[in-house]
C-alpha positions in Angstrom: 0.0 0.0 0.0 3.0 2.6 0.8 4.0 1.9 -3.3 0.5 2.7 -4.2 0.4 5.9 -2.3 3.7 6.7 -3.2 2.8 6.7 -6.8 -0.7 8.6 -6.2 1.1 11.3 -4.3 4.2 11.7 -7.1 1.2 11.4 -9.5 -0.2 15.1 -8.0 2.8 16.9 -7.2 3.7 16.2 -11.3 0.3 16.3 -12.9 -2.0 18.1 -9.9 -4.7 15.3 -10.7 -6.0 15.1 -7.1 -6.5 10.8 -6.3 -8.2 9.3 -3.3 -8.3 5.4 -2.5 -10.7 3.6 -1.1 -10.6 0.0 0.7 -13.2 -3.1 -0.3 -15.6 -1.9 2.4 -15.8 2.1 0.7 -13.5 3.3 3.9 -11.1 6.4 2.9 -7.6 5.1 2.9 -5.7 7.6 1.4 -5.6 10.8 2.2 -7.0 11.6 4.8 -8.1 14.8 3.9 -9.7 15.7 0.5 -10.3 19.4 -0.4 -13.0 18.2 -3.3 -16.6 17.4 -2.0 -17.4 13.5 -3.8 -20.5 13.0 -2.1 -22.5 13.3 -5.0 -20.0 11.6 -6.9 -20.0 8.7 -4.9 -23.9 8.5 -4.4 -24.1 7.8 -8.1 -21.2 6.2 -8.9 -21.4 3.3 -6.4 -25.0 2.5 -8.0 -23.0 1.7 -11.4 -19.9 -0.5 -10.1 -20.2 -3.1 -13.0 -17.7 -1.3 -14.5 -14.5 -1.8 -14.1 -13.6 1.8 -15.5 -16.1 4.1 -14.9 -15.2 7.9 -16.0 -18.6 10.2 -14.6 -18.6 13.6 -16.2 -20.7 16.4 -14.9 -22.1 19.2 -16.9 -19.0 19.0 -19.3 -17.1 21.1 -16.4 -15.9 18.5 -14.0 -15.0 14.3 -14.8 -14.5 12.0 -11.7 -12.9 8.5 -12.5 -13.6 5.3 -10.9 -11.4 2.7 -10.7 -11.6 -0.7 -9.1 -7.9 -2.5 -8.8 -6.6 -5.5 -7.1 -2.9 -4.3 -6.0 -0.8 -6.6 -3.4 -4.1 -9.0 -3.8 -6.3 -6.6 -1.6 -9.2 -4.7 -3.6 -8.9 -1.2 -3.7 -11.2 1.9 -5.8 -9.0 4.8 -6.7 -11.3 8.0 -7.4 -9.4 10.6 -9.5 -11.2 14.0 -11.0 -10.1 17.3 -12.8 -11.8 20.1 -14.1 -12.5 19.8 -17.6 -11.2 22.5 -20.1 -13.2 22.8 -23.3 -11.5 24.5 -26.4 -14.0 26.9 -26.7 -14.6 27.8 -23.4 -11.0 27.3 -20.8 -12.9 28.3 -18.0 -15.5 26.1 -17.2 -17.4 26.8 -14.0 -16.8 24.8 -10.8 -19.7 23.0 -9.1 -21.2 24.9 -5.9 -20.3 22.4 -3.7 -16.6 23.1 -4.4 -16.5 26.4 -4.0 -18.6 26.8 -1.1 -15.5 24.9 0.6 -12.7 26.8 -0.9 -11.7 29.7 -3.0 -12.4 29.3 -6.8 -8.9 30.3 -7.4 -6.6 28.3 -4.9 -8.7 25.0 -6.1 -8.0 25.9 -10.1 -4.5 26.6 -8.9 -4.1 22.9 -7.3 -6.3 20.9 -9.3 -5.3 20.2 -13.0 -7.7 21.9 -16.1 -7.5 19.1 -18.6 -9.1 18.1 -22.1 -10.8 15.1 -21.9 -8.5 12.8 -23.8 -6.0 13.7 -21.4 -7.9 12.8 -18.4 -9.3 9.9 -20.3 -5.2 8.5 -21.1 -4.3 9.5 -17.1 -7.0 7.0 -16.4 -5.2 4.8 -18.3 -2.0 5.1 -17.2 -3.2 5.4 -13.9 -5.0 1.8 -14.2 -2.1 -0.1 -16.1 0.6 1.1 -13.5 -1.4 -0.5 -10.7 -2.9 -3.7 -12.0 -0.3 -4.1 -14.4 -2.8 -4.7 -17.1 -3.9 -3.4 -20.7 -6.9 -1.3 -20.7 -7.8 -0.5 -24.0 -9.9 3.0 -24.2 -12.6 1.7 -25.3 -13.1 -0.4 -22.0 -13.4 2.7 -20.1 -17.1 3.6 -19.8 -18.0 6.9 -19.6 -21.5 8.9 -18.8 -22.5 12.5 -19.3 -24.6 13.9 -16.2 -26.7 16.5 -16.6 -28.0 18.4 -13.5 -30.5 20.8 -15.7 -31.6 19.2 -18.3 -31.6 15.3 -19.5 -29.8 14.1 -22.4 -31.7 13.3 -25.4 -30.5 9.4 -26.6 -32.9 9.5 -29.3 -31.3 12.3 -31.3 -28.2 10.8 -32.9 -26.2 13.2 -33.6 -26.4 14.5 -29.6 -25.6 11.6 -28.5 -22.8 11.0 -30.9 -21.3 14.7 -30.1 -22.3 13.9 -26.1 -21.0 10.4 -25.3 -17.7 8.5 -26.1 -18.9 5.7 -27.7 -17.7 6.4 -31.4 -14.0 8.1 -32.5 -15.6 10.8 -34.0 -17.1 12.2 -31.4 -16.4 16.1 -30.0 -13.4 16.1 -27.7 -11.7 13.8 -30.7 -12.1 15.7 -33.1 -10.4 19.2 -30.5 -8.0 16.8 -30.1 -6.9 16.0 -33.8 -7.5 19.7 -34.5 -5.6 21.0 -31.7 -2.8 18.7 -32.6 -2.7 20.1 -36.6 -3.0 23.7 -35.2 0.1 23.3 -33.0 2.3 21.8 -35.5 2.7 18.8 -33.9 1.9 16.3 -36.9 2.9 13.1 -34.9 0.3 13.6 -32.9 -2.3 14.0 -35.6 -0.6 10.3 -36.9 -1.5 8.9 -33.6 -5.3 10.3 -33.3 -6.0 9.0 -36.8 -4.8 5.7 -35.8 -7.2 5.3 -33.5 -10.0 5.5 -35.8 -11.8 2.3 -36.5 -14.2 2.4 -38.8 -16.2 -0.6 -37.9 -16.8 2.1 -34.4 -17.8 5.1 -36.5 -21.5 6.4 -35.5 -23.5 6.1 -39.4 -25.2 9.3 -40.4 -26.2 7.4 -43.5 -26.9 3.6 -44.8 -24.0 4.0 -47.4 -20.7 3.7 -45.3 -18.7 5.3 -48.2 -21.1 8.2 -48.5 -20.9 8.9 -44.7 -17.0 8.6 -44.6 -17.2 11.1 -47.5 -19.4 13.5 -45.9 -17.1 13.1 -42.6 -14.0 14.1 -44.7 -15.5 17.2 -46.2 -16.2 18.3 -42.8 -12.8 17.8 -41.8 -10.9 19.3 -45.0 -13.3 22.3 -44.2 -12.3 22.7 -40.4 -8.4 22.8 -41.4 -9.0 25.1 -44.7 -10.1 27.3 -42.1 -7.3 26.8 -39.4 -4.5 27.5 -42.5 -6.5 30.4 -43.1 -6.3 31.6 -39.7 -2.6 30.5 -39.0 -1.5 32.8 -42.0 -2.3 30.9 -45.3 -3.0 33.0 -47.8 -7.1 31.8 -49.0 -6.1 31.7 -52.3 -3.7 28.9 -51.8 -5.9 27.8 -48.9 -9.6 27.3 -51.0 -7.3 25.8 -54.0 -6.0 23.3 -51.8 -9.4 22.6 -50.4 -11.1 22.5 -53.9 -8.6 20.3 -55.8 -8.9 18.0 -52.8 -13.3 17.9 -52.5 -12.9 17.5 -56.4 -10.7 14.1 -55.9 -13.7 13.0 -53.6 -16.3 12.5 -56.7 -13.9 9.9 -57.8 -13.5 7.8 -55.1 -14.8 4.4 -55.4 -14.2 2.4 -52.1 -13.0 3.0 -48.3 -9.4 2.4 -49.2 -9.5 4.9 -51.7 -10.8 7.2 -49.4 -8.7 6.3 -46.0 -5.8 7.0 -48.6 -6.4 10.4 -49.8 -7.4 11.3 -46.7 -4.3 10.6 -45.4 -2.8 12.7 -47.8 -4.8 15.1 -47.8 -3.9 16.3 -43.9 0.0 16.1 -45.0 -0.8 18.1 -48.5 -2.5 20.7 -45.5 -0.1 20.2 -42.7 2.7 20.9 -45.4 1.1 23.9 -46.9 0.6 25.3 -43.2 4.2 24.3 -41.8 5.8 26.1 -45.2 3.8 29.3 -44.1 4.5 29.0 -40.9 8.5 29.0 -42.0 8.3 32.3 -43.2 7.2 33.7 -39.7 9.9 32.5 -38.0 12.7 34.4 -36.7 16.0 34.2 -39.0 18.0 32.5 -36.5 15.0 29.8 -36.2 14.9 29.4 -39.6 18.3 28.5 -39.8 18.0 25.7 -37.4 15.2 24.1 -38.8 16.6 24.6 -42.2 20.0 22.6 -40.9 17.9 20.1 -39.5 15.5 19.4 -42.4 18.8 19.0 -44.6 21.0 17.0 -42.1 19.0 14.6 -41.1 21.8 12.0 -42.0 24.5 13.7 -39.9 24.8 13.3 -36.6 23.1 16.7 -35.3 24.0 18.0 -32.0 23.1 21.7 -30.3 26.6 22.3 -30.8 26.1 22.1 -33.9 23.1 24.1 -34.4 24.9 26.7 -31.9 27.8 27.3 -34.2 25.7 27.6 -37.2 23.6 30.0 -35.9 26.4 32.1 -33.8 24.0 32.4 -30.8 24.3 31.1 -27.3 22.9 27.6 -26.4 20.5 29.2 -23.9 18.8 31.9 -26.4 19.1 29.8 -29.3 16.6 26.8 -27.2 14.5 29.6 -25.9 13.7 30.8 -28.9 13.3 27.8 -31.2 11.1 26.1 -28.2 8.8 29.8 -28.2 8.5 29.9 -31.8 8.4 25.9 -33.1 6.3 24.7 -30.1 9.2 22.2 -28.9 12.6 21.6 -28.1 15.3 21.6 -30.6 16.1 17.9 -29.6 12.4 16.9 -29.9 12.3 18.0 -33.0 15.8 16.3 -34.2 14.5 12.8 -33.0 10.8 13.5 -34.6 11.9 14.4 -38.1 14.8 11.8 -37.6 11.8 9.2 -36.7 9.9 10.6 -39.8 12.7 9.8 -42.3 12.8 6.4 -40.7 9.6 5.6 -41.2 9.8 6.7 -44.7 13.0 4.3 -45.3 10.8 1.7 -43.9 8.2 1.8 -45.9 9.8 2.9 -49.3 13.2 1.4 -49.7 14.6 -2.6 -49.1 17.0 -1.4 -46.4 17.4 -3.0 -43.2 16.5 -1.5 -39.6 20.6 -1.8 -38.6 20.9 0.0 -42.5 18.2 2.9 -41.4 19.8 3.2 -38.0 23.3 3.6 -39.2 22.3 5.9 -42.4 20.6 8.2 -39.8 23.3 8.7 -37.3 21.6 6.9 -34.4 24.5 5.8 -31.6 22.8 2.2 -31.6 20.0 -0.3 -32.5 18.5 0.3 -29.3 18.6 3.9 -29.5 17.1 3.9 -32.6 14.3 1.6 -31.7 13.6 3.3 -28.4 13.1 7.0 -30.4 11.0 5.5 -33.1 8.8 4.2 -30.7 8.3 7.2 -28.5 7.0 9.5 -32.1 5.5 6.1 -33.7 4.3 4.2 -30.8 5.2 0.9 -32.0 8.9 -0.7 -32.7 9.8 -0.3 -36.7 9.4 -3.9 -37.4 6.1 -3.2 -35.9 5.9 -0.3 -37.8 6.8 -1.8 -41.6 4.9 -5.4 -41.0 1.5 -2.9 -39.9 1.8 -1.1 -42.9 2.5 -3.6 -45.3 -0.3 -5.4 -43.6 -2.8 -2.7 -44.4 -1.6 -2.5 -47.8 
């Protein structure tokens, strides 16, 4: 039990996701004392404990997790909850009950403001680090409570938007869009992989037809966000048009999933070009070094001499204006090439790893997982699988 509280307290002072556990007979084991109020939590969550993962989310402001785990072959429930940040609205409002206990500002300062697909993946984490089993996202059931007005199951698209049970649903979508706003295209990668299609919510009886209808939305969100993050609309619509214009000749799902795919790297490309020329010169200079290097053996020294600048300013400023640190971004577009090798040329994984400058096989392996989430064996045998 000390290991388990040990890794719920470490677990707050890094993330400030407040946890409480709770012994087989619903006693409060740890801590003690709990600035958040669960009584109404607990009320309604112990009359739903067929779950084993059970995420409770109140008026889209506040999400409580419940989870029941067997650690050192005693049963425990662990109780975690954050307040929900939406993209359109950061500041969601606190329940009464919290505030009436302490000050609005001294609980947003101690108690983390979190998308939902972050909270959702702590739960995760959380889970896996204590039973030391897979939980797969989709195990984790999750209900919407209401406190003014009752959710309406019958209208399909609410539901869809409301609830977690398809990929497409609203904090998803923030997600994947938040991700392509920021630059951070590996991240996009990783959403889309977790589309099934077999999950998807049908607007239509023509699974084509509503995939196509689902893309248009999509191309139409990001047309907008180029536009907004400096893209010219000129270049913007053209993209856009040439790309809805493809869409009359598609004939299957494959066809579809494929340009699709290319589609968000024609965008991402056309919005990471723009965003080039907004970056300072010294910047520019880095990521130009980089982009052309990427079989060298890159190092900040490197980067430091090339650019004349200190270490300090030169990291500063390339983590303010690119979104992360120079190293990140060596080992992404280092992990991008790789995957590229991999997919597009005979050589070997020892071949890719020396070609690219990596100090070792494990090295490699070890990066290419972290920005692909699989190993690249893993990697090549999934794509050639799909294809």
């Amino acid at each position: 039990m000390k290991t388990l509280i040990s890794i719920i307290d470490e677990l707050y002072n890094t993330l400030h996701i407040p946890c409480v556990i709770f012994d087989k007979d619903l006693q409060l084991i740890h801590p003690k004392i709990t600035i958040i109020d669960m009584k109404q939590f607990l009320h309604d969550v112990f009359l739903m404990t067929y779950h084993q993962v059970h995420i409770l989310v109140y008026d889209h402001s506040i999400a409580y997790a419940r989870m029941q785990v067997t650690y050192e072959k005693q049963d425990y429930m662990i109780v975690c909850a954050c307040i929900l940040n939406d993209l359109q609205n950061p500041h969601q409002n606190l329940p009464e009950s919290w505030i009436k206990i302490v000050p609005e500002s001294m609980i947003r300062s101690h108690i983390a403001s979190l998308h939902f697909m972050a909270f959702q993946n702590f739960v995760k984490m959380l889970y896996e680090m204590t039973t030391h089993e897979y939980l797969p996202l989709q195990s984790i059931h999750v209900d919407y409570i209401q406190s003014k007005q009752v959710k309406k199951k019958d209208d399909i698209l609410t539901h869809r938007r409301m609830t977690q049970e398809t990929p497409d649903y609203y904090h998803f979508e923030q997600s994947l869009l938040k991700a392509y706003q920021d630059g951070h295209f590996y991240k996009v990668k990783a959403l889309l992989n977790q589309i099934d299609i077999k999950d998807t919510q049908l607007l239509t009886q023509n699974i084509l037809q509503d995939l196509i209808y689902k893309v248009v939305s999509f191309i139409t969100l990001i047309t907008r966000i180029n536009i907004q993050e400096g893209v010219s609309s000129e270049l913007a619509f053209s993209l856009s048009d040439a790309t809805l214009n493809k869409l009359s000749y598609i004939t299957n799902i494959q066809e579809l999933i494929t340009l699709f795919q290319q589609s968000i790297y024609d965008f991402y490309h056309q919005l990471n070009e723009t965003k080039k020329d907004h970056y300072s010169l010294h910047v520019y200079k880095c990521i130009h070094y980089i982009d052309t290097h990427l079989y060298d053996k890159i190092s900040l020294s490197h980067l430091v001499e090339h650019t004349g600048l200190s270490e300090s300013y030169l990291s500063a400023a390339f983590k303010k204006e690119v979104g992360e640190t120079m190293t990140h971004y060596i080992q992404r577009k280092k992990a991008d090439e790789a995957a590229r090798l991999l997919l597009f040329t005979n050589k070997s994984h020892i071949e890719i790893s020396c070609l690219l400058n990596y100090s070792s096989q494990s090295n490699f392996i070890q990066i290419f997982k972290k920005y692909k989430h699989m190993t690249p064996k893993q990697y090549q045998q999934s794509h050639l699988k799909d294809h």
